[in-house]
FITOR-902763 format. One line per 2 residues: their letters; for each residue x, y, z of N, C-alpha, C. Coordinates in steps of 0.001 Angstrom, whole numbers, plus 500000, padded with zeros to 6 digits. Example, Ala and Ser with C-alpha at 12.3 -4.5 7.8 and 13.67 -1.06 7.14 Angstrom:
% FITOR-902763
as	513190/494310/507800/512300/495500/507800/513200/496700/507800 | 512850/497750/507080/513670/498940/507140/512900/500030/507870
//
This chain:
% FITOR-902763
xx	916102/050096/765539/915705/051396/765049/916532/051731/763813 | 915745/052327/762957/916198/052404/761457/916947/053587/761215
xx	918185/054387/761369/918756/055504/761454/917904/056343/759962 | 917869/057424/759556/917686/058427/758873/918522/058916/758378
xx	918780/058751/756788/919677/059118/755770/919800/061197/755786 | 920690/061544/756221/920129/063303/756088/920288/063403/754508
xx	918905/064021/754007/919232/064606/752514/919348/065741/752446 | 920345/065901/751825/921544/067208/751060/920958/068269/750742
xx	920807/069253/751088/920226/070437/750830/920899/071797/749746 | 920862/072592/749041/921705/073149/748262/920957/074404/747726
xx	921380/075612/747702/920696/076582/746892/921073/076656/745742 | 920720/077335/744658/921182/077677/743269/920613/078887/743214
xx	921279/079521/742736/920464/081237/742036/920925/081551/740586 | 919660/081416/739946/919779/081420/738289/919062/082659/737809
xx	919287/084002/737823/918186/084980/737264/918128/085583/738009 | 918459/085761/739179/918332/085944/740268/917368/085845/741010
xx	916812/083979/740741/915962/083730/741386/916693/082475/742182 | 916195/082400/743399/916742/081532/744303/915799/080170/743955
xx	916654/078835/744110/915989/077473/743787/916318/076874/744952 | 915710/075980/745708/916602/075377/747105/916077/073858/746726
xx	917436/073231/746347/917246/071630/746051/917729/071076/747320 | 916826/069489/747111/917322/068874/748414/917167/067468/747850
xx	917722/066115/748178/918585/065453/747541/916964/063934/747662 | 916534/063692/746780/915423/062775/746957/915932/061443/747958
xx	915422/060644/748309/915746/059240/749211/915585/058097/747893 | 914950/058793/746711/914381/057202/745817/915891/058039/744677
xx	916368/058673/745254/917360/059496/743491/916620/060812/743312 | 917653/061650/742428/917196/062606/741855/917023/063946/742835
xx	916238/064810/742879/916173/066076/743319/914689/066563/743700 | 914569/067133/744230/912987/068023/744904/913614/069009/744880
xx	912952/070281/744400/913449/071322/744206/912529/072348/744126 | 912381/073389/744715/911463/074309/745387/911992/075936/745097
xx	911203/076777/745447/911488/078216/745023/910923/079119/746744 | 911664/079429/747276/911696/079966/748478/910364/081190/748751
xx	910710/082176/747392/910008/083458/747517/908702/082838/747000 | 908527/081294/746659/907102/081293/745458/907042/079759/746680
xx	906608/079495/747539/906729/077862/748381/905713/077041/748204 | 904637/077279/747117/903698/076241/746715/904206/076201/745491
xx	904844/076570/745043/905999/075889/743346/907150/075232/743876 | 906549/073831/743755/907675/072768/743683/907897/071504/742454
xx	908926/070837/741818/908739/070041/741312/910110/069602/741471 | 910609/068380/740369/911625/066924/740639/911987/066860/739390
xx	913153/066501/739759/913566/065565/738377/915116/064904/738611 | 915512/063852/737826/915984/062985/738166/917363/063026/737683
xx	917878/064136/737344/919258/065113/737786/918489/066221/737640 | 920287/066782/738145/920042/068276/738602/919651/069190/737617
xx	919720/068864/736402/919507/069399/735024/918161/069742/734614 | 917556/068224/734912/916525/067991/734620/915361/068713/735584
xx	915741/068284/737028/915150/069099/737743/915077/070790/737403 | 915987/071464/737671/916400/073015/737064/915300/073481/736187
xx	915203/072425/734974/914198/073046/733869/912842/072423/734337 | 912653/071256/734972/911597/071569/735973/910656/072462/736100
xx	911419/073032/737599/911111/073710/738450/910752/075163/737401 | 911885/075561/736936/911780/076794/735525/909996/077220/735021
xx	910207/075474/734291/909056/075763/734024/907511/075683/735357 | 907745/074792/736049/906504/075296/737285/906296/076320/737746
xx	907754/077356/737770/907052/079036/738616/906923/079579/737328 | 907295/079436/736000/906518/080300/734883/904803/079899/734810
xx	904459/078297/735094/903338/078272/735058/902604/079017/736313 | 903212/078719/737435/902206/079336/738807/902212/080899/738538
xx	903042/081729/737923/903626/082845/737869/902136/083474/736875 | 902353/082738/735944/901065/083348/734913/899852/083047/735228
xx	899518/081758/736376/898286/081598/736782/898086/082797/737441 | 898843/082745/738494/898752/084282/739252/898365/085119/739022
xx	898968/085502/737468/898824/086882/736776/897209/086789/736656 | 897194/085988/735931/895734/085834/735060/894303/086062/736362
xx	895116/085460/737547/893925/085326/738703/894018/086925/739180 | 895000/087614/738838/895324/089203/740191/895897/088498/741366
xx	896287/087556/741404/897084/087181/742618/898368/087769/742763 | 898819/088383/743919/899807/088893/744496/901214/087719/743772
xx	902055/088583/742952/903374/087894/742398/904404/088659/743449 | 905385/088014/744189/906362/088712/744357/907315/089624/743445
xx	907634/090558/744470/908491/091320/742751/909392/091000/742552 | 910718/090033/743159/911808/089619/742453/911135/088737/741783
xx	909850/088130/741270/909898/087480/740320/909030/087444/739187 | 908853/088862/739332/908156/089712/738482/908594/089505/736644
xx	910287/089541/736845/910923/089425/735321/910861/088093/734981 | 910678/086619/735754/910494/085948/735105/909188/085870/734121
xx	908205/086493/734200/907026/086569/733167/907492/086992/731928 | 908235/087709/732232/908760/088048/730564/909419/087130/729855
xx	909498/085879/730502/910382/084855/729512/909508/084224/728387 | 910409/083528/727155/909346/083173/726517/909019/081502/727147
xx	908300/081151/726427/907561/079901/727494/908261/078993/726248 | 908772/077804/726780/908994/076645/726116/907894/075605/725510
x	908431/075099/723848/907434/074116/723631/907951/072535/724167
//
């Protein structure tokens, strides 16, 4: 029987938005947004991941908008950011 590596779990709060990374099995990071849990994305440091994820809840954030879908309100001020090229 093949034991199970536990991967590393970790919060970050940047904006005062909460990020909850957890440590990939192939490298790198999965990294998720608690208050938003269908915005997830990766990247292969923690850096990389970070701006990631950044940018996935600005995108789900403005789909939202655009649909009338219910945004939570702590993450209401991220819409006001400007969007990266």
């Amino acid at each position: 029987m093949k034991s199970k590596k536990s991967q590393a779990k970790f919060k970050v709060t940047k904006e005062g938005v909460e990020f909850l990374f957890e440590t990939a099995e192939e490298g790198g990071y999965v990294v998720s947004v608690p208050l938003y849990p269908s915005c997830v994305s990766q990247g292969e440091t923690f850096e990389e991941a970070l701006a990631n994820i950044e940018d996935a809840l600005l995108g789900c954030l403005l789909a939202a908008h655009d649909l009338n879908l219910p945004i939570p309100k702590e993450l209401e001020h991220f819409l006001h950011q400007p969007v990266k090229s």
